[in-house]
C-alpha positions as CSV (number, residue, x, y, z in Angstrom):
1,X,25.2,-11.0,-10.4
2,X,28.7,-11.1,-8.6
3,X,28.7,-14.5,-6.6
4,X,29.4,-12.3,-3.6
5,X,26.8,-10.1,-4.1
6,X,24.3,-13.5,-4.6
7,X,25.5,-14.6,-1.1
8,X,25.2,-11.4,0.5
9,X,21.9,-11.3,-0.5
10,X,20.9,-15.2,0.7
11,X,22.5,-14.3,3.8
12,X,20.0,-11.6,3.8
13,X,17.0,-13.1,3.3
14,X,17.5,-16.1,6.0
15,X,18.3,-13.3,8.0
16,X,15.5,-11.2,7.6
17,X,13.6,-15.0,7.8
18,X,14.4,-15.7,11.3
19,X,13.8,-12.2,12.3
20,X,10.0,-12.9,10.9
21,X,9.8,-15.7,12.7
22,X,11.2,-14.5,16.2
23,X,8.7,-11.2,15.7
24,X,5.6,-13.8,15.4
25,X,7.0,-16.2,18.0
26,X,7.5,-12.8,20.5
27,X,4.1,-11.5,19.1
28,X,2.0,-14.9,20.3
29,X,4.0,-14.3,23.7
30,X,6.8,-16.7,23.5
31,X,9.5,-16.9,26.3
32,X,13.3,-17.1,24.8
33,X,13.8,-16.3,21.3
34,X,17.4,-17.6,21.6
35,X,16.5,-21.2,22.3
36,X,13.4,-20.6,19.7
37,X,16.2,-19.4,17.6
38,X,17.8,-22.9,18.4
39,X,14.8,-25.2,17.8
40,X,13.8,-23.6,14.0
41,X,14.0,-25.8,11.4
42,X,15.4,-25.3,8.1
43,X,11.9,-25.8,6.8
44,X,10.4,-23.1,8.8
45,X,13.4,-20.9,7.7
46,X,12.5,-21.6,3.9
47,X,8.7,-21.0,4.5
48,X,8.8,-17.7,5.7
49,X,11.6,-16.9,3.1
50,X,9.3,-18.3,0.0
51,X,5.7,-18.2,1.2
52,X,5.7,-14.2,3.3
53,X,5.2,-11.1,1.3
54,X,8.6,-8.9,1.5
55,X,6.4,-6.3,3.8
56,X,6.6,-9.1,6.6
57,X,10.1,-9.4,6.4
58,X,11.2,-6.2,6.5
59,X,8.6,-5.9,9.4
60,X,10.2,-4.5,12.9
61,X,13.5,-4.3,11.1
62,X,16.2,-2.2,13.7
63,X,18.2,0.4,12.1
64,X,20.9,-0.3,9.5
65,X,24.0,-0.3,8.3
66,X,24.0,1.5,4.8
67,X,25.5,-1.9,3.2
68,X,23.2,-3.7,4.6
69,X,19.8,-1.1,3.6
70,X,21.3,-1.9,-0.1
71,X,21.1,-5.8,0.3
72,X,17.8,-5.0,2.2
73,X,16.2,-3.2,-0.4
74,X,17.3,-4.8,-3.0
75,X,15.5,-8.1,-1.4
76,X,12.5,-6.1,-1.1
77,X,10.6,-6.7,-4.7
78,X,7.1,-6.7,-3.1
């Protein structure tokens, strides 16, 4: 794997890793995912990344690009 195609794909996952986490936060009623967004730490970030089954986060996902569907499902070994 191309080193750009390895940090596309990290870039990815955290990504898809916060969205998880701002779905459950929004899901239990929380107010302002932008300063949840702020207050997330790195652990929380690596949790959902290593410990949730692809299905939850790819969860809620909006529509996308076709570049990043590839990286998507290419993440998505579940």
């Amino acid at each position: 794997m191309a080193p750009a195609t390895a940090e596309a794909l990290l870039k990815k996952l955290l990504t898809l890793s916060i969205h998880a986490l701002v779905l459950d936060a929004v899901a239990m009623r929380e107010a302002g995912t932008e300063a949840l967004v702020q207050r997330l730490r790195l652990a929380d970030i690596e949790a959902a990344a290593t410990a949730r089954p692809s299905h939850e986060l790819l969860a809620g996902l909006p529509r996308l690009s076709e570049e990043d569907q590839l990286h998507v499902d290419a993440l998505d070994i579940g």
